[in-house]
C-alpha positions as MATLAB code, in Angstrom:
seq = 'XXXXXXXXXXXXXXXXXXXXXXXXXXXXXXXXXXXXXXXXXXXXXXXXXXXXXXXXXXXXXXXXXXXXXXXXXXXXXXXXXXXXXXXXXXXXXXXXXXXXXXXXXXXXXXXXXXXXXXXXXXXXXXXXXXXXXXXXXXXXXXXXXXXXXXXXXXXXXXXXXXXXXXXXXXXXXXXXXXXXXXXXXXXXXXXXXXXXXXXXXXXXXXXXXXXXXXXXXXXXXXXXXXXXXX';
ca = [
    -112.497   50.373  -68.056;
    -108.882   51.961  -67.194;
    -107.122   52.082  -64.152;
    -105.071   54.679  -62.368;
    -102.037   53.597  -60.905;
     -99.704   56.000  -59.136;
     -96.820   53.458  -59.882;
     -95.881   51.816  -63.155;
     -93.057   49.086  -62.403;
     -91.797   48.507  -65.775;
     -89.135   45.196  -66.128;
     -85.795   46.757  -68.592;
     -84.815   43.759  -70.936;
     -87.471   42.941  -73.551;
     -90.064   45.354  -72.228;
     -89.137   48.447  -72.217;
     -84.747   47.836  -73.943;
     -84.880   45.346  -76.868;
     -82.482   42.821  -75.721;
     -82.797   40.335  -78.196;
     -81.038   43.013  -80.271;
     -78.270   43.947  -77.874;
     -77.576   40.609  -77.197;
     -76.853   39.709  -80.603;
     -74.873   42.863  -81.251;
     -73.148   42.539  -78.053;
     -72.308   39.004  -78.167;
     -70.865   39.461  -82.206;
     -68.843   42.551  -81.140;
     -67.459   40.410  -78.231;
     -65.774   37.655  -80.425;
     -65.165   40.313  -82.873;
     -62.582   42.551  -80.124;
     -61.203   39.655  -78.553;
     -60.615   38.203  -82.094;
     -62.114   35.188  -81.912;
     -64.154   33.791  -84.907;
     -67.842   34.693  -84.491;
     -70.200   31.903  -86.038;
     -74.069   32.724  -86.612;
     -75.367   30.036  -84.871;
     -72.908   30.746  -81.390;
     -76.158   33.162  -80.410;
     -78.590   30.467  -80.450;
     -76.706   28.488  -77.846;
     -75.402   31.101  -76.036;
     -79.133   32.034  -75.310;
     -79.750   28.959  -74.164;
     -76.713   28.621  -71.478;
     -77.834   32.147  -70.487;
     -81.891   31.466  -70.232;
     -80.799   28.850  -67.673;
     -78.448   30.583  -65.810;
     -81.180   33.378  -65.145;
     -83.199   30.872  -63.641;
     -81.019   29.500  -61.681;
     -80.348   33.168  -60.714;
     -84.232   33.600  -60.116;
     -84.078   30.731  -57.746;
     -81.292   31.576  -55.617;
     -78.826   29.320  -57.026;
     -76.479   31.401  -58.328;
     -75.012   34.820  -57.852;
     -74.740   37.931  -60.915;
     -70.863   37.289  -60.447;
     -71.299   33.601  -60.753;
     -73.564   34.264  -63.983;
     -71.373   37.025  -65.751;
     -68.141   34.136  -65.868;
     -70.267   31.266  -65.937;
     -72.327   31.745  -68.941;
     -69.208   32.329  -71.124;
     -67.041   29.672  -69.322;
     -69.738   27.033  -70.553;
     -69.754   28.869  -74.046;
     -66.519   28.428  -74.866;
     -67.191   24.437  -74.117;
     -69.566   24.265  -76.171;
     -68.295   25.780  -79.465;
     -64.766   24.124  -78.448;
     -62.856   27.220  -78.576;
     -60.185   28.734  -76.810;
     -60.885   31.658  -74.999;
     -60.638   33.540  -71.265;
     -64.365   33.844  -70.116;
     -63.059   36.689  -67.612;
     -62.207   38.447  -71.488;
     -65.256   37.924  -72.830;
     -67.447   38.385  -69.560;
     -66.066   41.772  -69.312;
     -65.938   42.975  -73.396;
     -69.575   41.357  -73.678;
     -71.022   43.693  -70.330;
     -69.181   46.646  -72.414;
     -70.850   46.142  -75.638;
     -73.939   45.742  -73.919;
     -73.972   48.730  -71.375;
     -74.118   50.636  -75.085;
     -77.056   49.503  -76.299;
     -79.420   51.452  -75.799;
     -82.400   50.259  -78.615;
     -86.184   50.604  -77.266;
     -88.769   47.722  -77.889;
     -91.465   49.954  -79.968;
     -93.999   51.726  -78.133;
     -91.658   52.437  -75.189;
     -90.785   55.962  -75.541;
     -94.618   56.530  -76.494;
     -96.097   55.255  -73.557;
     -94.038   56.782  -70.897;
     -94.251   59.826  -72.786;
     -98.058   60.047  -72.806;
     -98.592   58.648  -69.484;
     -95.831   61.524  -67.935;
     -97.659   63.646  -65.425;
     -99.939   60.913  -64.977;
     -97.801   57.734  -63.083;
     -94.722   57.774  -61.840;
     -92.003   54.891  -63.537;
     -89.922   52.766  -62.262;
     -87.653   50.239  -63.317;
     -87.001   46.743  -61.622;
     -84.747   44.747  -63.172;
     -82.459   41.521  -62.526;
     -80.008   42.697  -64.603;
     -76.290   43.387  -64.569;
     -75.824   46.606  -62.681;
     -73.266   48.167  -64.872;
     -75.480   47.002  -68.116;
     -78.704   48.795  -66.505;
     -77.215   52.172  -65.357;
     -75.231   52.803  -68.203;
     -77.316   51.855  -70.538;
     -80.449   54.189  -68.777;
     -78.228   57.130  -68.360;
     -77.603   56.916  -72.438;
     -80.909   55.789  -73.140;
     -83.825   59.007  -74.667;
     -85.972   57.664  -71.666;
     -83.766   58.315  -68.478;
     -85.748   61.889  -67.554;
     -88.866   59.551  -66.821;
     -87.319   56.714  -64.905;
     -88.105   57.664  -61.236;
     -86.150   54.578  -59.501;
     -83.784   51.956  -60.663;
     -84.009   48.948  -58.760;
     -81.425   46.387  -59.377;
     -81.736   43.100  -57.767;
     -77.460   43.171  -58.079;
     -77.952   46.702  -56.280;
     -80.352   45.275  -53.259;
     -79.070   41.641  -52.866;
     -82.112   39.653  -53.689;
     -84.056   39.002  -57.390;
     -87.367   38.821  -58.598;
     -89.630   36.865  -58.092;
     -88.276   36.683  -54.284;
     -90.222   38.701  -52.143;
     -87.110   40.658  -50.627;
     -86.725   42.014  -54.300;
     -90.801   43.532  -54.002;
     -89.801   45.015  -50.861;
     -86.922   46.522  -51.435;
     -88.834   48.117  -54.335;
     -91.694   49.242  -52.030;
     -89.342   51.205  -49.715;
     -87.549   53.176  -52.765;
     -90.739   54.233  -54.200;
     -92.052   55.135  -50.920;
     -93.979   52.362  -49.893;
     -97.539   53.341  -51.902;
    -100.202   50.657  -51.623;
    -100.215   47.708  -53.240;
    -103.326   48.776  -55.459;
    -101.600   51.807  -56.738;
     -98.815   49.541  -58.567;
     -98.766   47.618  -61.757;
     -95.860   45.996  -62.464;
     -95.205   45.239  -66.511;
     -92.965   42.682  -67.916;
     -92.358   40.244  -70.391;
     -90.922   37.144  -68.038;
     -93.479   34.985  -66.523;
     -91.194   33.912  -64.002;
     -89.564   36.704  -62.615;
     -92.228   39.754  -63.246;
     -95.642   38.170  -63.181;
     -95.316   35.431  -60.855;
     -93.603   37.611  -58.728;
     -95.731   40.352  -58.820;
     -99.351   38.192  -58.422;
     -97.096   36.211  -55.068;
     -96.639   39.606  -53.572;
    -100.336   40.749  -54.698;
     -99.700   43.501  -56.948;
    -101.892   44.001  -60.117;
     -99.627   42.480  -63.082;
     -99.428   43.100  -67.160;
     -98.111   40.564  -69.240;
     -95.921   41.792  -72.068;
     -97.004   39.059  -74.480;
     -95.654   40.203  -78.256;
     -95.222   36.455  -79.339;
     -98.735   35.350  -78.184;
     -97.300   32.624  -75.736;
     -99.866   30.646  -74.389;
    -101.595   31.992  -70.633;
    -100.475   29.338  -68.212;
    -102.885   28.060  -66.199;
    -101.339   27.551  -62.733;
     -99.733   31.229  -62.499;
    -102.927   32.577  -60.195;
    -104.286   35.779  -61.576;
    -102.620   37.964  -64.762;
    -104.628   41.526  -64.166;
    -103.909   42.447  -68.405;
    -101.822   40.610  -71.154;
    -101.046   43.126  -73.977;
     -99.324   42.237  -77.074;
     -98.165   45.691  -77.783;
     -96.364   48.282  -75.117;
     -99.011   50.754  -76.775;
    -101.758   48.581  -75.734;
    -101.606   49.613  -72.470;
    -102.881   53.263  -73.038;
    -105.924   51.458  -72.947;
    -105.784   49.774  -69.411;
    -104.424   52.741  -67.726;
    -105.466   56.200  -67.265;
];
């Protein structure tokens, strides 16, 4: 049976913005202006420096400056070359903030669900990657609020970041939000420790953990949720 909810909360990178494919475009265009030889497999293990730094941003540990200089800093060690991380921390947010590709589904679903919920965006990402990127992006005209945790001082899953969120969409009930994302971490655990009703973006069939508490929907396919909400 579907649901109404006033509120859609949708997470930005790989949920709504395909950002496995900005951040390979991104990252290639980066060594590419700063001319620095690009190698294939320099993604694989800069997604794994940045994975961890997220985390580590997740828990507190770290702040977005830290993270933007860090990630590349350690980089650079990695594939021993010789670079300025500053450089490539500021070239890489650039190429990013352009990138304005949509996982499949997403201009669908907020399309046909227009008129119906109201959508915002909460995001831990880089505040001059998020703005620019929505104001260029075909869905900006139905993105009611974008909440940045670098905007509001405080990141998802921590509870500051949920109610900071509540008071720019007006504080509605918990029961009229659903918050959708594709991180386990930040976006569902979040969302089920603050008590909100939670989809899980699941296109790689991941396994359901079993010590997260209570996923309301797991959908495989943005469309998919036409089905769960009305």
């Amino acid at each position: 049976m579907k649901k109404h909810y006033p509120w859609l909360w949708f997470d930005a990178d790989g949920t709504l913005f395909d950002y496995n494919r900005a951040e390979a475009s991104a990252l290639k265009q980066t060594f590419h202006s700063l001319s620095l030889p690009f190698e294939d497999d320099y993604l694989d293990v800069y997604r794994r420096i940045n994975h961890k730094l997220w985390q580590a941003l997740e828990q507190r540990e770290i702040t977005p400056a830290v993270l933007r200089f860090r990630r590349f800093e350690l980089l650079l060690e990695a594939i021993q070359l010789r670079g300025s991380p500053d450089q490539m921390s500021s070239a890489y947010v650039e190429q990013l903030a352009i990138c304005t590709d949509l996982i499949d589904g997403a201009h669908e679903v907020l399309q046909t669900l227009q008129g119906k919920c109201r959508f915002a965006i909460v995001t831990n990402g880089l505040q001059a990657v998020q703005r620019s990127r929505l104001a260029h992006s075909p869905i900006r005209d139905y993105i009611a609020e974008l909440i940045i945790s670098e905007e509001i001082g405080a990141a998802k899953p921590q509870p500051d970041f949920f109610e900071a969120a509540f008071a720019r969409t007006g504080h509605p009930a918990k029961s009229d939000v659903l918050i959708i994302g594709d991180s386990l971490t930040s976006d569902i655990q979040g969302g089920v420790e603050y008590g909100l009703d939670t989809c899980w973006y699941n296109p790689g069939s991941e396994p359901r953990p079993d010590d997260l508490g209570q996923i309301t929907y797991e959908i495989r396919h943005l469309r998919e949720l036409l089905e769960v909400v009305d």
